[in-house]
TORPA-4810 file (N, C-alpha, C, O; in nm, 3 decimals):
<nodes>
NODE_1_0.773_-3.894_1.728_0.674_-3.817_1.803_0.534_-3.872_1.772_0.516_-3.929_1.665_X
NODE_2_0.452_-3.860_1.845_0.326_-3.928_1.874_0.235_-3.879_1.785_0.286_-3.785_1.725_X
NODE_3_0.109_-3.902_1.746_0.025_-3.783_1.676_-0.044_-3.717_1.760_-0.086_-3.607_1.722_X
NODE_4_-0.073_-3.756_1.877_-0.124_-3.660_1.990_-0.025_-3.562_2.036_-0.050_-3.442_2.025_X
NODE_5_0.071_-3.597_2.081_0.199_-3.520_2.095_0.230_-3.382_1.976_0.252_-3.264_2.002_X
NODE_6_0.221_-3.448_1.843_0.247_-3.380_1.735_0.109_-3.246_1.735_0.133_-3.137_1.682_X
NODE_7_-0.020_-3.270_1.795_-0.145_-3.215_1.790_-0.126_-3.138_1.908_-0.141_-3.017_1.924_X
NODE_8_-0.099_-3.204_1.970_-0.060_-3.086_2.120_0.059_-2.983_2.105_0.085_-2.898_2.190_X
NODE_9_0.110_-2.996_2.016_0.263_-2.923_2.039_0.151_-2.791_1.878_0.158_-2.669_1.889_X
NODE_10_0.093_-2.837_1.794_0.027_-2.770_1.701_-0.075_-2.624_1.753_-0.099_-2.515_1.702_X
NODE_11_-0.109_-2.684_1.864_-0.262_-2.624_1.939_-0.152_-2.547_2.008_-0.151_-2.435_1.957_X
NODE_12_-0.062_-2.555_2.098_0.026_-2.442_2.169_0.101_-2.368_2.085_0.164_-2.270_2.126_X
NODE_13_0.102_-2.407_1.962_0.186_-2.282_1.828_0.091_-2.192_1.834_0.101_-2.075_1.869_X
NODE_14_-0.039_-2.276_1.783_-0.136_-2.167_1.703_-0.201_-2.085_1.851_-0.249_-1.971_1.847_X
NODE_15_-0.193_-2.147_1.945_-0.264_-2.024_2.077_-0.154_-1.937_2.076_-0.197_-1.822_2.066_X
NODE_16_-0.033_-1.941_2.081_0.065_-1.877_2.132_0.050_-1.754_1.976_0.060_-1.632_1.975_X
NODE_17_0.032_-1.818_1.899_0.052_-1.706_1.754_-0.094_-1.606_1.737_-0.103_-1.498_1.679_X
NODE_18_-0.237_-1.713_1.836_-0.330_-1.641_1.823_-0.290_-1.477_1.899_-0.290_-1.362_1.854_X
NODE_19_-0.263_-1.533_2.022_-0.289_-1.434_2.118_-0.159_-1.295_2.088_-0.146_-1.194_2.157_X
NODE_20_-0.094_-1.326_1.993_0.072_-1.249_1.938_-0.056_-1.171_1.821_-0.078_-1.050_1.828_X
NODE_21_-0.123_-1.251_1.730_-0.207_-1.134_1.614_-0.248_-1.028_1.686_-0.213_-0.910_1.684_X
NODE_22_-0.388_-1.130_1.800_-0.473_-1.028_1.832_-0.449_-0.925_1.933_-0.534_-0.850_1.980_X
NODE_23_-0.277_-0.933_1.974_-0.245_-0.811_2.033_-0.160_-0.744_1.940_-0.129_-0.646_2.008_X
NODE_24_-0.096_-0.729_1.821_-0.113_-0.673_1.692_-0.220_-0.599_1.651_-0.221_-0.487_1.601_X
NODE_25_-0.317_-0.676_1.679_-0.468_-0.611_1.604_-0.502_-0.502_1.667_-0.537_-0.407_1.597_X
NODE_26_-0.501_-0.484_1.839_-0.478_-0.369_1.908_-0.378_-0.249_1.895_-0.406_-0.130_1.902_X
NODE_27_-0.284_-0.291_1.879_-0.168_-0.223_1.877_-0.163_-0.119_1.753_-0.135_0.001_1.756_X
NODE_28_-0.191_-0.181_1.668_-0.190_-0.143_1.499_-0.339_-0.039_1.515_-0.355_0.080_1.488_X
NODE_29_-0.409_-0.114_1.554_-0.580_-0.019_1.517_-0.565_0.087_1.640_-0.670_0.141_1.675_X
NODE_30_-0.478_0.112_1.690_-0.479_0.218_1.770_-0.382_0.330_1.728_-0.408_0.449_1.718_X
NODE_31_-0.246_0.258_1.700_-0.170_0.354_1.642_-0.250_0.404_1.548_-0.309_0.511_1.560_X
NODE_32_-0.262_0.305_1.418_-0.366_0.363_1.282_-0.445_0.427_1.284_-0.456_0.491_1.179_X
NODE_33_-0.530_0.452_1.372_-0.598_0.577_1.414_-0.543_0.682_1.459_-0.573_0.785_1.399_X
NODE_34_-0.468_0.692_1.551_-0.421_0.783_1.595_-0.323_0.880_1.500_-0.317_0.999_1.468_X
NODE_35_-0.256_0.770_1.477_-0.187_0.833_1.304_-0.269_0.846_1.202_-0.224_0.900_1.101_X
NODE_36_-0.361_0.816_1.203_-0.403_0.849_1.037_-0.406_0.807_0.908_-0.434_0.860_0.800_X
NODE_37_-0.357_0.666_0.956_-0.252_0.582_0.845_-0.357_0.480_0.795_-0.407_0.396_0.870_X
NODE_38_-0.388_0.491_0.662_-0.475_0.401_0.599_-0.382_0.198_0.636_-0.439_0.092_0.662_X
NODE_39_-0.248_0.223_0.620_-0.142_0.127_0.629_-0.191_0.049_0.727_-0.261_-0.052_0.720_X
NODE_40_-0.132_0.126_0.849_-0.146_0.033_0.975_-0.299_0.009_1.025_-0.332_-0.073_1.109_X
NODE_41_-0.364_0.078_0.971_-0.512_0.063_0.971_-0.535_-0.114_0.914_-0.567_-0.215_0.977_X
NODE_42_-0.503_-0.092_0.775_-0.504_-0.202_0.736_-0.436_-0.368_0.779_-0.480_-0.476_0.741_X
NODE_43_-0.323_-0.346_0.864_-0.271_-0.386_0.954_-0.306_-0.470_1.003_-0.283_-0.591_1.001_X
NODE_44_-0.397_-0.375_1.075_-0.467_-0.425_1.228_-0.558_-0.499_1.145_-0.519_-0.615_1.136_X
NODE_45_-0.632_-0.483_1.100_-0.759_-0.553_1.046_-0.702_-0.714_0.943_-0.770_-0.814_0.916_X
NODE_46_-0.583_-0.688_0.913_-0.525_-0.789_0.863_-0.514_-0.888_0.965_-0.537_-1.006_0.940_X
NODE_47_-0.473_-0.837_1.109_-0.403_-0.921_1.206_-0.548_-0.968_1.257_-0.563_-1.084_1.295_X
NODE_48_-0.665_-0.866_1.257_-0.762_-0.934_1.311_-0.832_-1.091_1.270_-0.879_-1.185_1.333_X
NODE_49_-0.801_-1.048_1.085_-0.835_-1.207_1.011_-0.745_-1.299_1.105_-0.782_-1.390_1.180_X
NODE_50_-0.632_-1.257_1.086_-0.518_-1.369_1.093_-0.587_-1.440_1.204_-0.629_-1.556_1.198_X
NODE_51_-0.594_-1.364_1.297_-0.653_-1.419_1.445_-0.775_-1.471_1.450_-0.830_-1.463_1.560_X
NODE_52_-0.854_-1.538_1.338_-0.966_-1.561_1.321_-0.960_-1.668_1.248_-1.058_-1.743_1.239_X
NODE_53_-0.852_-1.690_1.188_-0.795_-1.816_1.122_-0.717_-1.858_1.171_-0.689_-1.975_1.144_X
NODE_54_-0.645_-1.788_1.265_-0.555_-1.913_1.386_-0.681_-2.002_1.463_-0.713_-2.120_1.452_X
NODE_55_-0.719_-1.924_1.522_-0.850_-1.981_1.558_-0.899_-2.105_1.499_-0.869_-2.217_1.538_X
NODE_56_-0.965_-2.081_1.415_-1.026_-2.151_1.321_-0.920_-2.292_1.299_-0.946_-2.410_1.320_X
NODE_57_-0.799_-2.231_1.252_-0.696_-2.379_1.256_-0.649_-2.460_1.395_-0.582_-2.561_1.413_X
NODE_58_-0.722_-2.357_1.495_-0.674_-2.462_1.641_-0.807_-2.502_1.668_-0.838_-2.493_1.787_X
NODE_59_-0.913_-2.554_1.574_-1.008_-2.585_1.637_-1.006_-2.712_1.466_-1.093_-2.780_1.411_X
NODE_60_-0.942_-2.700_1.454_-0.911_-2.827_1.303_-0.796_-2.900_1.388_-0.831_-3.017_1.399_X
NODE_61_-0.703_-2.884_1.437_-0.601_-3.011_1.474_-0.677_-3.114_1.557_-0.741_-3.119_1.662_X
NODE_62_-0.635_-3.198_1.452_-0.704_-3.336_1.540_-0.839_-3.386_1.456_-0.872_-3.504_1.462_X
NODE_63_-0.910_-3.296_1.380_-1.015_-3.291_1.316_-0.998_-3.393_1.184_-0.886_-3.423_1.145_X
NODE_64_-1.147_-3.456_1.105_-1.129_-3.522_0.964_-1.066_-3.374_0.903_-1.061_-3.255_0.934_X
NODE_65_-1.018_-3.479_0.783_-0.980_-3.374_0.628_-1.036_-3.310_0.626_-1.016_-3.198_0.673_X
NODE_66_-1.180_-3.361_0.544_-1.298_-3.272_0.529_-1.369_-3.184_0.598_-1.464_-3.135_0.537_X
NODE_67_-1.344_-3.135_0.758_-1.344_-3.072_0.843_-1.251_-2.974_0.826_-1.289_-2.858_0.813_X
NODE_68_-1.088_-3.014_0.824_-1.001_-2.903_0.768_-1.040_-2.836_0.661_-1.073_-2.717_0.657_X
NODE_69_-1.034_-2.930_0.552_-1.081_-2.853_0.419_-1.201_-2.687_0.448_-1.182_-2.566_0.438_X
NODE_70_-1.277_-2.745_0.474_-1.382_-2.654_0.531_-1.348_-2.537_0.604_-1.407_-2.432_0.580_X
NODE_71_-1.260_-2.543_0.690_-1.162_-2.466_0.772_-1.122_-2.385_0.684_-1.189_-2.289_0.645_X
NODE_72_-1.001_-2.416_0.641_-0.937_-2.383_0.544_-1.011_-2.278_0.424_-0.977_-2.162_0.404_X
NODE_73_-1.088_-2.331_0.373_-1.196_-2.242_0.334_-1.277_-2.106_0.404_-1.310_-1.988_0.391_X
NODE_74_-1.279_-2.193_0.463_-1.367_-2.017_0.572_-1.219_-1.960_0.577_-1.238_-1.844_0.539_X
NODE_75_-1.096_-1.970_0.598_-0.983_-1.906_0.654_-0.945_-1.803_0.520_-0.927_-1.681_0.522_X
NODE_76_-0.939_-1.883_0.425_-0.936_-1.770_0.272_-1.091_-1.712_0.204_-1.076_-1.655_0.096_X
NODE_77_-1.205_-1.718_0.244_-1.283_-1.628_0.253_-1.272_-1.537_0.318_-1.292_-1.430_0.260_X
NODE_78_-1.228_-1.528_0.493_-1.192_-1.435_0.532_-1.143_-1.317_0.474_-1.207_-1.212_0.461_X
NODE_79_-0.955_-1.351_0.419_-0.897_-1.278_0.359_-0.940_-1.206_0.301_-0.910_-1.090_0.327_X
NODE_80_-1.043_-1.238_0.182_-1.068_-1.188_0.040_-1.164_-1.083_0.118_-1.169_-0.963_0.089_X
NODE_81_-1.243_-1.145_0.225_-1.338_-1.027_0.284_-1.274_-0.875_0.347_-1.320_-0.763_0.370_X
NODE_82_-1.143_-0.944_0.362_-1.084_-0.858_0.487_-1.061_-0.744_0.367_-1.109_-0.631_0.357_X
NODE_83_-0.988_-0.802_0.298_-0.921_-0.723_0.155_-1.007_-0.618_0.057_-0.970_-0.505_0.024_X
NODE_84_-1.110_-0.673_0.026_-1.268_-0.617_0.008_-1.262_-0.435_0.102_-1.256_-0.325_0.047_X
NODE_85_-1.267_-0.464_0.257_-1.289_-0.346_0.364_-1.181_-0.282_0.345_-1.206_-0.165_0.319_X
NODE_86_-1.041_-0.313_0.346_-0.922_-0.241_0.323_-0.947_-0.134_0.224_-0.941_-0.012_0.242_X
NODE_87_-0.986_-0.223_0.079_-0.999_-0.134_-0.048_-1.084_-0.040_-0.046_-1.046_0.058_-0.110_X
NODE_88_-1.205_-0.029_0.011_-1.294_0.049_0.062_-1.242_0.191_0.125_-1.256_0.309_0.093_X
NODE_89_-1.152_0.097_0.271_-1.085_0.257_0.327_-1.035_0.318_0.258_-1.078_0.433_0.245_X
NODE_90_-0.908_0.272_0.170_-0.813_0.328_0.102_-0.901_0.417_0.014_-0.892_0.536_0.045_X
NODE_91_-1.004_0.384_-0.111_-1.057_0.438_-0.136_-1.098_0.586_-0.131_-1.102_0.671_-0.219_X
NODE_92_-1.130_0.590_0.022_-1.271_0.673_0.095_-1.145_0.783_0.145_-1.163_0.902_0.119_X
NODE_93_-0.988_0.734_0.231_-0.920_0.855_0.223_-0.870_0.893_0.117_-0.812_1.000_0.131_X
NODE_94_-0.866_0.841_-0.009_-0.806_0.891_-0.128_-0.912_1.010_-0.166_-0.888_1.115_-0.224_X
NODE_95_-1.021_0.968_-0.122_-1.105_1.096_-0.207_-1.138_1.234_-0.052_-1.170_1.353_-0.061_X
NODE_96_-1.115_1.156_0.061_-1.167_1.282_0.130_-1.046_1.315_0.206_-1.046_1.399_0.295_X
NODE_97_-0.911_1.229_0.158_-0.789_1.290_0.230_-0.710_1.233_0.348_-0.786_1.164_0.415_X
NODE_98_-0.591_1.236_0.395_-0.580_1.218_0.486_-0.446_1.254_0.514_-0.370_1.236_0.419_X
NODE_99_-0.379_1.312_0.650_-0.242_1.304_0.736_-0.167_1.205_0.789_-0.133_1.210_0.907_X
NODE_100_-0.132_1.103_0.711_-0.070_0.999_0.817_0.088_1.053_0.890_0.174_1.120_0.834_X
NODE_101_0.089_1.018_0.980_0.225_1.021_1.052_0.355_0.918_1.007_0.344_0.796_1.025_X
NODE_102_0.445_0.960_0.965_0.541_0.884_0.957_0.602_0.790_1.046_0.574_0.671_1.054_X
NODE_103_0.702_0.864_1.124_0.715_0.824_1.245_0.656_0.705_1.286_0.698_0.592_1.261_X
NODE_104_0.538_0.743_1.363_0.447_0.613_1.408_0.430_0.491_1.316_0.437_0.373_1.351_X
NODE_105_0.409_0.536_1.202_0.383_0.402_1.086_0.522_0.341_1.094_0.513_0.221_1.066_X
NODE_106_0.657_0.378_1.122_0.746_0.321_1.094_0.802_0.239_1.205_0.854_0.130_1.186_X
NODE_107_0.787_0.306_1.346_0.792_0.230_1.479_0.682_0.131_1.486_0.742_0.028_1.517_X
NODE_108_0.599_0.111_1.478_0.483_0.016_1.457_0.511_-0.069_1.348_0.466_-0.183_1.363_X
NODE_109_0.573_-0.048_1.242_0.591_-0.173_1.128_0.716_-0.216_1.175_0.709_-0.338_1.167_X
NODE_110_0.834_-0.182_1.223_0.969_-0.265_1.320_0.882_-0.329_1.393_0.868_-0.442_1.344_X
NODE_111_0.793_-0.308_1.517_0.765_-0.396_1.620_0.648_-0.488_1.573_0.640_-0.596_1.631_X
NODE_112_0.559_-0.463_1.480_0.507_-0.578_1.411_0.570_-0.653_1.325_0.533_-0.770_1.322_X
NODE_113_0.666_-0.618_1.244_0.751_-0.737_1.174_0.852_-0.823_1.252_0.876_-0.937_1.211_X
NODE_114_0.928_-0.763_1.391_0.967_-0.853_1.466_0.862_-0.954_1.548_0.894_-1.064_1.592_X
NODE_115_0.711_-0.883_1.560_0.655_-1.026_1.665_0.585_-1.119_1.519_0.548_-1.235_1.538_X
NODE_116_0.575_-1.066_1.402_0.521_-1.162_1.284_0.623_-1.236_1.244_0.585_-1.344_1.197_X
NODE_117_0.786_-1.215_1.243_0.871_-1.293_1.226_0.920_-1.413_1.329_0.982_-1.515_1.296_X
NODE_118_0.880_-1.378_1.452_0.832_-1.481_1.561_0.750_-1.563_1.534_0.774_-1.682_1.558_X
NODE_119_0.629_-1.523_1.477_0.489_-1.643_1.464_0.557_-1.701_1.366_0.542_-1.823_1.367_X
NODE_120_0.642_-1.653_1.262_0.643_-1.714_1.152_0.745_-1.853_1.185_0.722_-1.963_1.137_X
NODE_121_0.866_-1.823_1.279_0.960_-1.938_1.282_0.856_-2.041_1.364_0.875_-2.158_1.333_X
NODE_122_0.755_-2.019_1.459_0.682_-2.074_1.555_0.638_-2.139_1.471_0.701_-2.244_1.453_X
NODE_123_0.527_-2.118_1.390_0.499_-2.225_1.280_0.561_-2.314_1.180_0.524_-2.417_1.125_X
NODE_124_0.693_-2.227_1.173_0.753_-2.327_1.086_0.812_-2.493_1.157_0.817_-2.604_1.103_X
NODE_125_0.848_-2.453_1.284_0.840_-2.576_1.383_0.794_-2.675_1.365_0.851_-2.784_1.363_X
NODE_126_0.672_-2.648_1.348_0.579_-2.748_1.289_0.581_-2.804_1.183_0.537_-2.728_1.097_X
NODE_127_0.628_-2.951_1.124_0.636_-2.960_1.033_0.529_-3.100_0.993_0.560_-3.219_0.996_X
NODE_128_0.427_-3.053_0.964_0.303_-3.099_0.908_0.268_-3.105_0.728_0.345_-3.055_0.646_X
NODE_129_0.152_-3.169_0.693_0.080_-3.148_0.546_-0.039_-3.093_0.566_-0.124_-3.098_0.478_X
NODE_130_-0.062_-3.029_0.693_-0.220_-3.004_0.709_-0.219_-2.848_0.655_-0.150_-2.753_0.691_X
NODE_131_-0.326_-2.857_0.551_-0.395_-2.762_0.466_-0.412_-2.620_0.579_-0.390_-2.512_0.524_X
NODE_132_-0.441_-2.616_0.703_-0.463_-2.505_0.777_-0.355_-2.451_0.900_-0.366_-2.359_0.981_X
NODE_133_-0.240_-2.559_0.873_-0.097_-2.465_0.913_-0.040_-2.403_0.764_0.015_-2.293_0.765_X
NODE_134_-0.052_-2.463_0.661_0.004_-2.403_0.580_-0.041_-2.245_0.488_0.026_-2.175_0.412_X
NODE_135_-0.228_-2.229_0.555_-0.269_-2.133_0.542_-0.232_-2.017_0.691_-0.274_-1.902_0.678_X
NODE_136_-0.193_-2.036_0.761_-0.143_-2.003_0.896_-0.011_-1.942_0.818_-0.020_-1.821_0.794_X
NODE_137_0.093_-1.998_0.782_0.255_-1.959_0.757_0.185_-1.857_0.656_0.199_-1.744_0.702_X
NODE_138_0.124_-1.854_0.551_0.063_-1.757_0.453_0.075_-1.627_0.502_0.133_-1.520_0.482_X
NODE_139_-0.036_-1.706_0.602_-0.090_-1.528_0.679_0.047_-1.448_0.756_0.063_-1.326_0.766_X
NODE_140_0.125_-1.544_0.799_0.208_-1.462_0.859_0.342_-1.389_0.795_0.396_-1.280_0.807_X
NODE_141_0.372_-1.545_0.697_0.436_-1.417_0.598_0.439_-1.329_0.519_0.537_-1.260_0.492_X
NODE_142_0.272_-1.320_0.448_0.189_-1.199_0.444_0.198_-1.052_0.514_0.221_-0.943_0.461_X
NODE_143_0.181_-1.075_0.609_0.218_-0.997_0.739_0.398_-0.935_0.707_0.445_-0.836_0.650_X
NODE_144_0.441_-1.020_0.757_0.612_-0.974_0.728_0.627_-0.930_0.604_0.704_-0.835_0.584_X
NODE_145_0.592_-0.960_0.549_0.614_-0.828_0.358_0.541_-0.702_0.424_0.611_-0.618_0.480_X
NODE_146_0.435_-0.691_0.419_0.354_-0.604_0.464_0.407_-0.508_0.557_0.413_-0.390_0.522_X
NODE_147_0.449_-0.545_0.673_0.563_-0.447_0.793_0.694_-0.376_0.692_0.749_-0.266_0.701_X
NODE_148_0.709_-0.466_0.615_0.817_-0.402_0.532_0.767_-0.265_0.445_0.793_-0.150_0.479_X
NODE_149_0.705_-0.295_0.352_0.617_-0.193_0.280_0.565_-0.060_0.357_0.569_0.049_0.300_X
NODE_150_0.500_-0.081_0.528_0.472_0.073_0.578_0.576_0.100_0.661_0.572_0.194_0.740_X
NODE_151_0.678_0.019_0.650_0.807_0.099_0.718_0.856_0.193_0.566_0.873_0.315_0.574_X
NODE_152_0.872_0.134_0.459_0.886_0.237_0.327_0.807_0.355_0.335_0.853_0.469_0.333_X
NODE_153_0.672_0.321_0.346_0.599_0.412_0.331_0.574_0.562_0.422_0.538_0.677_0.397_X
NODE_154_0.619_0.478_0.549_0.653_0.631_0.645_0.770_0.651_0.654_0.804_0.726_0.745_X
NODE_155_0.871_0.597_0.571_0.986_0.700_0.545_0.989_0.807_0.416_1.086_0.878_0.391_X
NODE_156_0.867_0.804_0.342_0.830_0.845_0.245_0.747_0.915_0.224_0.723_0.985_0.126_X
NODE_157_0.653_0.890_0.395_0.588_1.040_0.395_0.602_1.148_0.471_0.551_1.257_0.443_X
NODE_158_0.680_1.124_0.581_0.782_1.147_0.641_0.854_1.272_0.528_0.819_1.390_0.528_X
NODE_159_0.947_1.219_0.450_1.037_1.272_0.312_0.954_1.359_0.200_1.009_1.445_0.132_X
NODE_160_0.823_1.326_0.191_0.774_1.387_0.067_0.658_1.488_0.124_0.622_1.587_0.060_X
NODE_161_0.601_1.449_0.261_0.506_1.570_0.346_0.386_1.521_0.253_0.299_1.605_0.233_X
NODE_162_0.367_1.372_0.182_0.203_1.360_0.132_0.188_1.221_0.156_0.276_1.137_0.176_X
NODE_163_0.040_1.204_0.151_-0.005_1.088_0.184_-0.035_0.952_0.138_-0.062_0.856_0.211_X
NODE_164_-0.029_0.953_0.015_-0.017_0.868_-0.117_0.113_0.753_-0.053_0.047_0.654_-0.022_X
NODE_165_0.196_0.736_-0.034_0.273_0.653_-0.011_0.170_0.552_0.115_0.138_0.434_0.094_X
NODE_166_0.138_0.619_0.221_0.027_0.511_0.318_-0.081_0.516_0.243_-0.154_0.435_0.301_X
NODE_167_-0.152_0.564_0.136_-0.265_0.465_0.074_-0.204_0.327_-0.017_-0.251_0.214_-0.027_X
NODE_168_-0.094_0.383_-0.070_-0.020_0.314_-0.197_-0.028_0.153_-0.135_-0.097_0.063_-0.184_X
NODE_169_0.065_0.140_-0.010_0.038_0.057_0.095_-0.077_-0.023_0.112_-0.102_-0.139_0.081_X
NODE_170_-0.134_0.057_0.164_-0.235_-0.013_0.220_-0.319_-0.050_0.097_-0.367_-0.162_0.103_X
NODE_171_-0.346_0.021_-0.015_-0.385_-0.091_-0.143_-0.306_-0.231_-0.125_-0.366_-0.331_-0.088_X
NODE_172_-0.172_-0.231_-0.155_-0.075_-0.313_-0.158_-0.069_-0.420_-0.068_-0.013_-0.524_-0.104_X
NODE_173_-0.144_-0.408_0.097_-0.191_-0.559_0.134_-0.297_-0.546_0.100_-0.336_-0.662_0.089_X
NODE_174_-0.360_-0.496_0.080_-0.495_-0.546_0.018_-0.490_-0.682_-0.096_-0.551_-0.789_-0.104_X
NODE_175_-0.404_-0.627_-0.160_-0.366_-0.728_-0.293_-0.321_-0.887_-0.213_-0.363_-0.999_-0.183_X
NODE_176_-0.217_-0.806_-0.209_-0.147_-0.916_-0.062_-0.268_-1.050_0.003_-0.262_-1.173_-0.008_X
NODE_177_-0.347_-0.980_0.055_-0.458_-1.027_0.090_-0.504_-1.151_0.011_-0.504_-1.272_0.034_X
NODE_178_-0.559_-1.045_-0.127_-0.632_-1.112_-0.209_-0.590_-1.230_-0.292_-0.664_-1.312_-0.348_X
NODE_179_-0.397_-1.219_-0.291_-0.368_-1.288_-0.337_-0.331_-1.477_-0.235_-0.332_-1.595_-0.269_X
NODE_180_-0.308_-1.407_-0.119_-0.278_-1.515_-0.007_-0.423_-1.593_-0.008_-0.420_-1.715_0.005_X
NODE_181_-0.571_-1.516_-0.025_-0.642_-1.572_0.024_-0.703_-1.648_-0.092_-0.770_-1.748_-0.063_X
NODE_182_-0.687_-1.609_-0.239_-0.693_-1.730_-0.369_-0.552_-1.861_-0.330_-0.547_-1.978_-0.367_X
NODE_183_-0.505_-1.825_-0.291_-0.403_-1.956_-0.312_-0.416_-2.028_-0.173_-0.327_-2.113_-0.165_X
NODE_184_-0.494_-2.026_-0.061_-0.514_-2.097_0.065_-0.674_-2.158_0.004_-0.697_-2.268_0.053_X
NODE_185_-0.762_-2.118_-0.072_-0.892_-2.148_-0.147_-0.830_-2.239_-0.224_-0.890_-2.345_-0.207_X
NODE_186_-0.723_-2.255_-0.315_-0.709_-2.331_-0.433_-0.623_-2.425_-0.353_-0.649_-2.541_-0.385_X
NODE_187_-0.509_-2.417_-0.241_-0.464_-2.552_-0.154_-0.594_-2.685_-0.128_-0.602_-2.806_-0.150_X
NODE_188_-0.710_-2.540_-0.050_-0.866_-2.671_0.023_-0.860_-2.719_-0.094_-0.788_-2.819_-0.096_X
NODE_189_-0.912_-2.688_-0.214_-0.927_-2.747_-0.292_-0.876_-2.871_-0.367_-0.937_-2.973_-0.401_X
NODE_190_-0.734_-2.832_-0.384_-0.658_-2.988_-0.415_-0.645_-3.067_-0.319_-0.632_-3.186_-0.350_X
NODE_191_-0.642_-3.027_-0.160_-0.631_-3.116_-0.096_-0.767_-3.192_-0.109_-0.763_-3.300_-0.167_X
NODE_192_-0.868_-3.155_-0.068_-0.970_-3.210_-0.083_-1.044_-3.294_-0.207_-1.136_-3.372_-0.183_X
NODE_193_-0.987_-3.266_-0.356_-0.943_-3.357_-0.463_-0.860_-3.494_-0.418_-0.873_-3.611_-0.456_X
NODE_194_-0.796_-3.452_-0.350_-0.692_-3.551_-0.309_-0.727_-3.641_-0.245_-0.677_-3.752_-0.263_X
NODE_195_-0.848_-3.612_-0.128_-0.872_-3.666_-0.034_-0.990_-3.781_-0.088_-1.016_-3.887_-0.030_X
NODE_196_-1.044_-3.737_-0.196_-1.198_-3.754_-0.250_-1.130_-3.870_-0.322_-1.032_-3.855_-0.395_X
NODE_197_-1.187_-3.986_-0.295_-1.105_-4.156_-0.377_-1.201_-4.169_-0.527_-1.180_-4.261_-0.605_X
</nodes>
């Protein structure tokens, strides 16, 4: 396969996975409101990074290293930022409260872990060394733990009638977050060691 070929087939993953987040990001920040759910709250705002670093990586294929690198970088600043606002919410309903809905958190984490387990084989397709697909597969299997965790969590609040299980969560990508977005920071980095003669 060609490297243009290989760049073209890259740019139709990452549009096809953009436009799959940022209708996640809707989906999630609407339920999450509507429910109440610090979780899917967090969700959405997760999916919104994601979609901001797909982005960001379909505007690197084809690009120098040191262009990726850079990429790549802004893509795990994101995270850590995103993760930052999460901890905040969680926070703010821990002290003034909140009702999440079970139910909803749990139909919403099935249909987001089936379209994040989609992006995820979509990227794996791709079989590249570039520093900003491999922060791409991060985010998405980030994501797929995550669907797992507030499907627990609204069977649990659901079961127990309190709300602590969707903050517990939504701390829990937060971390998630924080941890995907140190290890996509420390990839730029060696790659860009690497790159540096």
């Amino acid at each position: 396969m060609s490297v243009k070929t290989d760049e073209s087939r890259q740019k139709q993953i990452l549009l096809l996975v953009l436009g799959l987040n940022a209708a996640l990001f809707v989906g999630l920040g609407v339920a999450g409101w509507l429910a109440d759910s610090s979780a899917l709250l967090a969700n959405a705002v997760d999916n919104a990074s994601d979609s901001a670093v797909y982005l960001i990586s379909f505007l690197a294929v084809g690009r120098s290293p040191a262009w990726k690198t850079r990429a790549a970088r802004v893509s795990g600043v994101l995270l850590l930022v995103f993760a930052a606002g999460v901890i905040a919410d969680v926070a703010r309903r821990w002290l003034t409260g909140a009702e999440p809905l079970g139910p909803t958190m749990m139909v919403m984490a099935v249909v987001a872990a089936g379209v994040n387990l989609w992006c995820l084989l979509l990227l794996k397709r791709v079989r590249t060394d570039d520093v900003n697909m491999r922060a791409a597969e991060t985010f998405s299997f980030n994501d797929f733990i995550s669907n797992g965790g507030i499907l627990v969590a609204g069977g649990l609040v659901m079961w127990l009638g309190r709300s602590w299980p969707d903050l517990v969560v939504g701390a829990l990508v937060a971390l998630m977050a924080v941890k995907g977005g140190l290890e996509i920071l420390k990839d730029a980095k060696e790659t860009r060691e690497e790159a540096t003669p």
